[in-house]
N, C-alpha and C positions, 0 to 999 in steps of 0.2 A: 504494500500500500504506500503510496503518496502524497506528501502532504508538501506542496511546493511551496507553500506560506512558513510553513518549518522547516522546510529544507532538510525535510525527514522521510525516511526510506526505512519500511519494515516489510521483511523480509517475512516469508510466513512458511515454514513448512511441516507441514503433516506427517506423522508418522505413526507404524503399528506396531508393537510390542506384544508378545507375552505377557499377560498380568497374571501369573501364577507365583510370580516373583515380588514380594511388597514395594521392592527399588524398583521396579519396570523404570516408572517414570523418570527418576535421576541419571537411571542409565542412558536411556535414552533422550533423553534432555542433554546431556553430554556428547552422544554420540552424534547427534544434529550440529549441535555448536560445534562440533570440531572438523565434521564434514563439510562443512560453509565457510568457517576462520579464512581461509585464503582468500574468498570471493570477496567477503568483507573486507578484508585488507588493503586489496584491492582496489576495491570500490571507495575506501576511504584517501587511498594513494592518490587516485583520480580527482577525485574532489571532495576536497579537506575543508571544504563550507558547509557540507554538507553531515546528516548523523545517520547513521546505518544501523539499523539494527536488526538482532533474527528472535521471532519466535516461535516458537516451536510448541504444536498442537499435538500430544500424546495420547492415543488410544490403547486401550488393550485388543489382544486377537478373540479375545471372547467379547468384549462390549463393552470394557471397564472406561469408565471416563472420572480423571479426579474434578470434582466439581470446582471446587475453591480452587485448585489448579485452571480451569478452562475459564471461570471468569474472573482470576486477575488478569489472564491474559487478553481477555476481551477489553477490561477497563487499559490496560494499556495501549491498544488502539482506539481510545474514548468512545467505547460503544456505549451510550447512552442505557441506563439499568435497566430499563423497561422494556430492552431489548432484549437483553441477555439471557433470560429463559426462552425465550421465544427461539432466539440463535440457536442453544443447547439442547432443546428440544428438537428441533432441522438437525439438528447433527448427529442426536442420538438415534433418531426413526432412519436418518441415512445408514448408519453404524448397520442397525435393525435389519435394515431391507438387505445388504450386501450381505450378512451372515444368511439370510433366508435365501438366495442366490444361490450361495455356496454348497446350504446342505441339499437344495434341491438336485441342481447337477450332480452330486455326491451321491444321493439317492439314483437319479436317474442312469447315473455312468456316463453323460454330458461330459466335453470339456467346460472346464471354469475358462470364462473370458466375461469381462465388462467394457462396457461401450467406451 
């Protein structure tokens, strides 16, 4: 996302984890920041007027989503509160539908593939 009045650039990427593991999400919190580090670097090399920054949206492979995780990250793209269930709800029914994908092919003996 861009915000050219702040001269601000956040970076967003999604990720799926394992949540069988309590740390899922610090691991993988980590593992995104330091896949990016260089882009950001980067990107801050290039223009040093500018703020870059990455966040990083963790799910689990079974549906886990940390709530208080998902909405500070919301509030740090200033999503307005009255938004933010509404967002995490679209996120979690997305989560929902794509596991219902999955075991249907599984069931069926389908290849898994998404549009």
């Amino acid at each position: 996302m861009i915000n050219k009045k702040h001269r601000t650039l956040h970076m967003l990427e999604f990720k799926r984890s394992s949540d069988r593991n309590e740390d899922f999400l610090r691991v993988k919190e980590h593992e995104a920041n330091e896949q990016h580090k260089s882009i950001i670097e980067a990107l801050q090399a290039a223009a040093p007027e500018w703020t870059f920054k990455q966040i990083n949206f963790v799910e689990g492979s079974r549906g886990a989503v940390v709530e208080d995780d998902f909405y500070n990250k919301l509030e740090k793209l200033n999503v307005q509160a009255g938004d933010k269930d509404r967002i995490l709800f679209a996120h979690v029914h997305r989560i929902c539908e794509a596991h219902d994908t999955i075991m249907q092919k599984k069931h069926t003996g389908s290849k898994i593939g998404f549009p």
